[in-house]
C-alpha positions in Angstrom: 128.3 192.9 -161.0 130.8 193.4 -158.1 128.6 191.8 -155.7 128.0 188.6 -157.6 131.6 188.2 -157.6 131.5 187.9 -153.9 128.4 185.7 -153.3 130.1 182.8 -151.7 127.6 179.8 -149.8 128.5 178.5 -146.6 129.1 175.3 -148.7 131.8 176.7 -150.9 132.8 177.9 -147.8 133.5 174.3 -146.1 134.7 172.8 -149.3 137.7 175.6 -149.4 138.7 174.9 -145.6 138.5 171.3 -146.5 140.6 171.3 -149.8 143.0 173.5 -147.8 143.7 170.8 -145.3 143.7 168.0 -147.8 146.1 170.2 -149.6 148.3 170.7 -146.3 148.7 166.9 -145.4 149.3 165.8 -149.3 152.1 168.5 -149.4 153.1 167.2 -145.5 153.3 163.7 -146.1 155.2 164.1 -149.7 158.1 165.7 -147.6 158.0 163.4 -144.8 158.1 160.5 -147.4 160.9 162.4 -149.6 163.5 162.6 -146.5 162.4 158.8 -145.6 163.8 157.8 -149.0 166.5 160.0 -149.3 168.0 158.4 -145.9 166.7 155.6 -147.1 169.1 155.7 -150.0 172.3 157.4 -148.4 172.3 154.9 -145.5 170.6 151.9 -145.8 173.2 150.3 -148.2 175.4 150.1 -144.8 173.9 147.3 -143.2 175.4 144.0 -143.7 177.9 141.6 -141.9 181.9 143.3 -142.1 185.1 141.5 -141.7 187.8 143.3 -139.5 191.1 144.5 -140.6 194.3 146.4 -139.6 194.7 149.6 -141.2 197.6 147.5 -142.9 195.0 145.0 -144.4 195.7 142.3 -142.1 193.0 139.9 -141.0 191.5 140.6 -137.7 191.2 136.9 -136.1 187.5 136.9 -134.5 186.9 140.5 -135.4 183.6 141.1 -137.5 180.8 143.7 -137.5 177.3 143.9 -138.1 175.8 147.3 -139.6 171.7 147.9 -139.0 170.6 150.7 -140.0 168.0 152.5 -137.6 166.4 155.0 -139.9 166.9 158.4 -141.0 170.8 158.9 -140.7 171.4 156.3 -137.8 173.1 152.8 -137.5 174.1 150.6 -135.2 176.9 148.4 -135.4 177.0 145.2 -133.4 181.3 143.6 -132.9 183.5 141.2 -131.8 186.9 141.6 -131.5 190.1 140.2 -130.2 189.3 142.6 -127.1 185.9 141.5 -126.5 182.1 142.5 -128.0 181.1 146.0 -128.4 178.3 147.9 -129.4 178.5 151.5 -131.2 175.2 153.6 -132.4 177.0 156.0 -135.1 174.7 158.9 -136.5 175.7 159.7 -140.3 176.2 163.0 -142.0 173.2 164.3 -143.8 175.4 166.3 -146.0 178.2 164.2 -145.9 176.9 160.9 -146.3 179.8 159.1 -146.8 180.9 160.5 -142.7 179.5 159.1 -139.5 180.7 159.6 -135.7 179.4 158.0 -132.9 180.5 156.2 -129.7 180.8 153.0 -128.7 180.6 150.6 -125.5 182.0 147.2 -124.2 179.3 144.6 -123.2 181.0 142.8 -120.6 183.2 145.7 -118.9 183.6 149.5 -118.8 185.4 150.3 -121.7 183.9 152.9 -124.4 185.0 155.7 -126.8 184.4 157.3 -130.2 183.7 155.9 -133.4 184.3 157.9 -136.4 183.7 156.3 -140.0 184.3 157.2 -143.5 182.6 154.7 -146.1 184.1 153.9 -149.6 181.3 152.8 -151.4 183.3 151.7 -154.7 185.4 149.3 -152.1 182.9 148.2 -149.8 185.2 149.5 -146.9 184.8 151.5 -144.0 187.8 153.3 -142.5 187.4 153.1 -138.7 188.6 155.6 -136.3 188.7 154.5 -132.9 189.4 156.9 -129.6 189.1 155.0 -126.3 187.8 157.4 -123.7 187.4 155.4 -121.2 190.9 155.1 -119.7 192.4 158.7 -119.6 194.5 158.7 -122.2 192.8 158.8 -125.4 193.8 156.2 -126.6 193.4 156.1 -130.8 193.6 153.2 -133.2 192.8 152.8 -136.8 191.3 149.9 -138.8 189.2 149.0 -141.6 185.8 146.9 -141.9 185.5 145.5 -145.3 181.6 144.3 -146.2 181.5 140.2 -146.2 181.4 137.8 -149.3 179.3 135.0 -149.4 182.5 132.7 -148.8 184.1 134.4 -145.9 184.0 132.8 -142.1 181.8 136.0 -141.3 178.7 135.4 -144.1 178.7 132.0 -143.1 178.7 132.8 -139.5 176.0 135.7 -140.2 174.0 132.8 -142.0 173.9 130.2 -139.0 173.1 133.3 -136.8 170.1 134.3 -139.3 168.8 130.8 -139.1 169.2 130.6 -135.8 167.2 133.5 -135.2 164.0 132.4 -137.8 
């Protein structure tokens, strides 16, 4: 009776090693897809065309932002500004998600710093801390980026630039 119990094929063999695998991937890619859709969910609702304010809620002539998000917990945001255009690649807090620090960099001259960001999702805001570290004196400024409506000079302008890009 014992030894019936262990009276395996070379077959059963195979199909164990196999359904192990299978197993192993199945449970592999339902993790890797999991933490795809939980970034996917924390961070893609960031992207989208901002318009630029003072910390005082003041219109920024010229200043507006565009948010892409990269994957996982990264964005990029593409600006112009009074000062020129900039670029800033911002990687967002897994834990936090609402928290995001990142640097940034002037196309057209040497001029960077850090970007630190805190999103309000109920206001479609995001608070904007900016430290210049380019010119030796750490320079910090404050200001907001508020997501665009449909009749703002920013949508618009992010509507000509989407056509112009199709």
């Amino acid at each position: 009776m014992f030894s019936a119990a262990w009276n395996f094929s070379a077959s059963d063999f195979v199909n164990n090693i196999i359904a192990g695998i299978v197993a192993s991937v199945a449970t592999w890619l339902i993790v890797v897809l999991s933490a795809k859709i939980s970034s996917w969910r924390k961070f893609s609702g960031l992207a989208g065309w901002y318009d630029q304010y003072s910390i005082d809620n003041i219109p920024i002539a010229g200043g507006r932002t565009q948010i892409r998000w990269l994957g996982k917990n990264l964005i990029v945001a593409i600006g112009t500004s009074p000062e020129g255009s900039w670029v800033s690649h911002i990687a967002m807090n897994e834990s936090m998600p609402a928290v995001g620090s990142g640097f940034y960099q002037y196309n057209d001259r040497l001029d960077c710093g850090l970007h630190e960001i805190q999103y309000n999702q109920t206001a479609s805001t995001i608070f904007v801390h900016v430290t210049n570290t380019s010119h030796g004196k750490n320079f910090t400024i404050a200001y907001l980026w508020r997501r665009a409506d449909s009749g703002t000079a920013t949508a618009q302008y992010a509507a000509r630039w989407s056509d112009e890009r199709m």
